[in-house]
C-alpha positions in Angstrom: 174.5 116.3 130.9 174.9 119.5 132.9 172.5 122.0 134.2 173.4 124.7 132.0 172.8 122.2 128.8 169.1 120.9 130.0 168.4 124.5 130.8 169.0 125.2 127.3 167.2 122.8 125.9 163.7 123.5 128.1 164.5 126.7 126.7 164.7 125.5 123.2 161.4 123.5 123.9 159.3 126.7 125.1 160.1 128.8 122.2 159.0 126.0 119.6 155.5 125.5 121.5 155.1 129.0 121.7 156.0 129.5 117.9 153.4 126.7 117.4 150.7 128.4 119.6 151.5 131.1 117.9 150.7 129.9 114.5 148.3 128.3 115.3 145.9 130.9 116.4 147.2 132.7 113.3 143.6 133.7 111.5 145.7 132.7 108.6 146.3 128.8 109.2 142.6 128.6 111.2 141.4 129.3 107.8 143.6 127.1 105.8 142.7 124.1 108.3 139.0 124.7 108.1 139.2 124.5 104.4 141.0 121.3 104.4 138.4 119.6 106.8 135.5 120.8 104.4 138.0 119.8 101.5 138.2 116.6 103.1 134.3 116.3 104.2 133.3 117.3 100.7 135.1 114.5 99.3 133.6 112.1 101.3 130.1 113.5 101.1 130.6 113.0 96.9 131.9 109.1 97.3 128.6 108.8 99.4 126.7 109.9 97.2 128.2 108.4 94.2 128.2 104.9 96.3 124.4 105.7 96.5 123.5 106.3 93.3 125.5 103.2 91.9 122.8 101.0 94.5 120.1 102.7 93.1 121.3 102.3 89.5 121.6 99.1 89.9 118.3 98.2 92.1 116.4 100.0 89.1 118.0 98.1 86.1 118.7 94.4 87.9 115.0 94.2 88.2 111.8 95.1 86.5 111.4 98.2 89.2 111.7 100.2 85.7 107.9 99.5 84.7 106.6 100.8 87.5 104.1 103.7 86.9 101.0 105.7 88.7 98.2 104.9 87.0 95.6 106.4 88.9 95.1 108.7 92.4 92.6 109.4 94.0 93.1 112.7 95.8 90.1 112.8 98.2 91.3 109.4 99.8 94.7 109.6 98.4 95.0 106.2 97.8 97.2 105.4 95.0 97.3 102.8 91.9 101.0 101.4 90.4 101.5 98.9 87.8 104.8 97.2 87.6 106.9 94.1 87.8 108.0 91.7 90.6 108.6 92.8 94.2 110.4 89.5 94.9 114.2 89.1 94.2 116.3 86.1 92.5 117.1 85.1 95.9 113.4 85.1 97.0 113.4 87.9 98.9 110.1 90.6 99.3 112.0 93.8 98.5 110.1 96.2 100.3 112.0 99.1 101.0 113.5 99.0 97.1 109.4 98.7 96.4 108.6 101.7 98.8 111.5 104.0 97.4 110.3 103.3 93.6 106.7 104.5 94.2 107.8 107.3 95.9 109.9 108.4 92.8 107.3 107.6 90.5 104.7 109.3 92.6 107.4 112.3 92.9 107.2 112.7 88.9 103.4 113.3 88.9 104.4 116.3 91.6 102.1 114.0 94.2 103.6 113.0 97.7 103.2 110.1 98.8 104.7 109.5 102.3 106.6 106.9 104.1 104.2 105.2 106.0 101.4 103.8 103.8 99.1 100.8 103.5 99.8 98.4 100.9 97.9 95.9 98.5 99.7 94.1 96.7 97.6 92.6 93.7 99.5 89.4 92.1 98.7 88.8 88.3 101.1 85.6 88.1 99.9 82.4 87.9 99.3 79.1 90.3 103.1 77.5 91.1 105.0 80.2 90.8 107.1 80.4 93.6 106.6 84.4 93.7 103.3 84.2 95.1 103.8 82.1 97.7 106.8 84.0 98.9 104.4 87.5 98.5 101.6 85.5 100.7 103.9 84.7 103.0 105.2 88.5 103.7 101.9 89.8 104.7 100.7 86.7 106.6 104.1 88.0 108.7 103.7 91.6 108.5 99.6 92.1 108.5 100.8 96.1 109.4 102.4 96.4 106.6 99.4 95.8 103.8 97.2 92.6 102.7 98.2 89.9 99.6 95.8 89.8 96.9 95.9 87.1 94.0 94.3 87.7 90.5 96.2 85.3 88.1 95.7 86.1 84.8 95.8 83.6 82.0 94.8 85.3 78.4 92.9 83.7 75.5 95.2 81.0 74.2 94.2 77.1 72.9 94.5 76.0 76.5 91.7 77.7 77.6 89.1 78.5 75.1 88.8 75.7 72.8 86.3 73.7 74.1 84.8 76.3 75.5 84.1 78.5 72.3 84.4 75.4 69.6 81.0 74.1 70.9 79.3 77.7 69.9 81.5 78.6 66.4 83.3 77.0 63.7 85.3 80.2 63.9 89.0 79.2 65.9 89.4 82.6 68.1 92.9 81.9 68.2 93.6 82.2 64.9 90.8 84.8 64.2 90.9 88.4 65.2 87.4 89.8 66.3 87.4 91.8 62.9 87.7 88.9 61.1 84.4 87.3 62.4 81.4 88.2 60.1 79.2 91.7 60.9 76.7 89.4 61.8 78.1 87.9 64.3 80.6 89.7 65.8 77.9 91.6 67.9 76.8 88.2 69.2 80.1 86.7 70.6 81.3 90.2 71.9 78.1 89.9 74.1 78.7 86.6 75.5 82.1 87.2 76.4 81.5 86.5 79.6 80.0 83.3 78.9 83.3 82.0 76.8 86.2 84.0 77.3 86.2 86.0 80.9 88.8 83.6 82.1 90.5 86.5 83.7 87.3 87.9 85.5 87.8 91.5 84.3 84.8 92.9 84.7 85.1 92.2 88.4 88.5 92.3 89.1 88.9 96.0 87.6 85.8 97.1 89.5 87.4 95.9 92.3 90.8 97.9 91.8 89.0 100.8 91.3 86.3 100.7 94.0 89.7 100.7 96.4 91.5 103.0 94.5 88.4 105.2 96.1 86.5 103.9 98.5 88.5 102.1 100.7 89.6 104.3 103.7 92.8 103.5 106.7 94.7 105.8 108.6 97.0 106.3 106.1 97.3 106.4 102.2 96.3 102.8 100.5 99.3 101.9 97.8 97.4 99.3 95.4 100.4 97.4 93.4 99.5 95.6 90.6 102.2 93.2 88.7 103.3 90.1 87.3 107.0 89.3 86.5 108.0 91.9 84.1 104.9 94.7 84.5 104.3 93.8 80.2 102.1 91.6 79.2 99.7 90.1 82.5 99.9 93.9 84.1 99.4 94.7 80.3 96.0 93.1 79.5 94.7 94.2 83.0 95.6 97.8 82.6 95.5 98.5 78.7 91.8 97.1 80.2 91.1 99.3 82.8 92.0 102.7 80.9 89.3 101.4 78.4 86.5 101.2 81.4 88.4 103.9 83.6 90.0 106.8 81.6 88.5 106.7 78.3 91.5 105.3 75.9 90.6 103.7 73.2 92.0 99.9 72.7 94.5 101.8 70.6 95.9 104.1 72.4 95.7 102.0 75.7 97.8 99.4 73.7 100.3 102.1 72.1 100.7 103.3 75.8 101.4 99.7 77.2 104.5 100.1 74.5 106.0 102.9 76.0 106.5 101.5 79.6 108.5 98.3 78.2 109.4 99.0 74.5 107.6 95.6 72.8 104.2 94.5 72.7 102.8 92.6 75.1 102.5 89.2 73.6 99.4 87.9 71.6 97.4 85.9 74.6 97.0 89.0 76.6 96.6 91.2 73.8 93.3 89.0 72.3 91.6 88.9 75.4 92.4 92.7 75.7 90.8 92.9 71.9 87.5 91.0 73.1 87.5 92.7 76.5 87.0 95.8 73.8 84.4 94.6 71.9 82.6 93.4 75.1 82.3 97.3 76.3 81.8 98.5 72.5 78.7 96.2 72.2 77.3 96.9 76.1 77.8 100.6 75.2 80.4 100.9 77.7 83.0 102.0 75.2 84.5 105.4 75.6 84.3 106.1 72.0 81.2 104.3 71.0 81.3 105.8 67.3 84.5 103.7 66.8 85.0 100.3 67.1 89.3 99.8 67.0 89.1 96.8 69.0 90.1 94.9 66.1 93.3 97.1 65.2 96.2 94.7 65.0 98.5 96.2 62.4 99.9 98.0 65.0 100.6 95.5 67.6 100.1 92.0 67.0 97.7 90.0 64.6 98.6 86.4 65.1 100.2 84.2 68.3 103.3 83.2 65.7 105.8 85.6 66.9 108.2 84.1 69.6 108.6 85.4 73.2 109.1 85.1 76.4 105.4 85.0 78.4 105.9 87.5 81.1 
């Protein structure tokens, strides 16, 4: 190749880099390019957060996350009371973080913050051999920092555990009976020694309990008390359709008719009869917030016999 041709050629090869330097410091193209990178980082900022929102959906519907709700805050102590379902996964996991993230929404739709780091009691309604609680236990035994394991399995009225209790006082079968059913004159009677028969479930002190955190009970941080059983419907639904009776004035009625809005059914008939005599404990020890009306025997509107099939949750 002669001199002349590669002088020709490096002059060939200047004139394009200085066309391209050229162009691009063109205002023009500079624009163009930086719309193409925010093209291109807007696109992947939207398949993040679609990606995101498919977990979520899915952690909210492939679990029981969707029953949680605040029940109650304090905001001197700003402690905080949930209801809702299990906290463990089908591979036996403790899902906190999912956990933390779903109170924080549910706390976010009463307008209330509740922030990241937060002490938390976690109040187990399920009962003895289910794997859950041990696998609950086990999480705070190894993270003590994190919050404290509390068990309060709740069992209901059923034949299992009344009848030779309460057959040795009545000829009435309770199981079969709705409170109303029992004659005027002794109604009153059996309400008042519900605790002698039928407090299986210790409510009286069990709610106290609950609530006397839910206020008193001071840390460094916010106290988170979680109360649940499997599905946050019929064990979380006797223990709180009973503590908006003693705690926020419902009637059993509208206590009940609220428990059907957080999991569209009713919760089944064990829980709901011991909710009914948990009623007419408080109507007949005047601790009833509507003492001039007695509902506690309203079934029509839930359930008024134990011979409807369903899952025990």
């Amino acid at each position: 190749m002669s001199n002349s041709t590669i002088g020709n050629l490096e002059n060939d090869l200047e004139s394009f880099m200085d066309k391209d330097v050229k162009e691009s410091s063109n205002p023009k193209n500079i624009k163009k390019k930086l719309k193409l990178v925010c093209l291109i980082l807007t696109m992947i900022l939207i398949v993040l957060l679609i990606i995101s929102f498919i977990t979520f959906f899915q952690i909210f519907k492939s679990s029981y996350f969707s029953h949680i709700r605040l029940v109650d805050h304090n905001k001197n102590s700003n402690n905080f009371l949930f209801r809702g379902g299990k906290i463990v996964n089908d591979n036996g996991v403790f899902t906190y973080s999912e956990l933390k993230l779903m109170l924080q929404l549910q706390a976010m739709r009463k307008n209330i913050k509740l922030q990241d780091d937060f002490y938390l009691i976690d109040i187990c309604l399920l009962n003895e051999g289910d794997p859950v609680v041990d696998v609950e236990r086990e999480f705070f035994e190894k993270n003590p920092h994190l919050g404290e394991f509390i068990w309060y399995p709740i069992l209901g009225l059923s034949e299992n555990n009344i009848s030779d209790v309460y057959n040795n006082r009545t000829n009435n079968n309770i199981m079969i009976d709705q409170p109303r059913d029992f004659p005027d004159d002794e109604i009153e009677l059996v309400a008042k020694s519900w605790l002698d028969w039928g407090n299986f479930d210790d409510l009286p002190n069990r709610l106290e309990n609950v609530h006397h955190l839910l206020n008193n009970l001071k840390k460094d941080k916010p106290v988170v008390i979680y109360v649940h059983c499997r599905c946050g419907c019929d064990r979380t639904g006797e223990f709180f359709a009973s503590y908006y009776m003693k705690y926020q004035q419902k009637t059993y009625t509208e206590a009940m008719k609220y428990d059907l809005t957080i999991h569209d059914r009713y919760i089944v008939y064990e829980n709901q009869l011991m909710t009914q005599w948990y009623c007419e404990y408080l109507f007949y020890t005047d601790q009833y917030p509507q003492s001039e009306i007695n509902d506690c025997g309203n079934c029509e509107d839930f359930r008024c016999n134990s011979t409807i099939p369903i899952h025990f949750e």
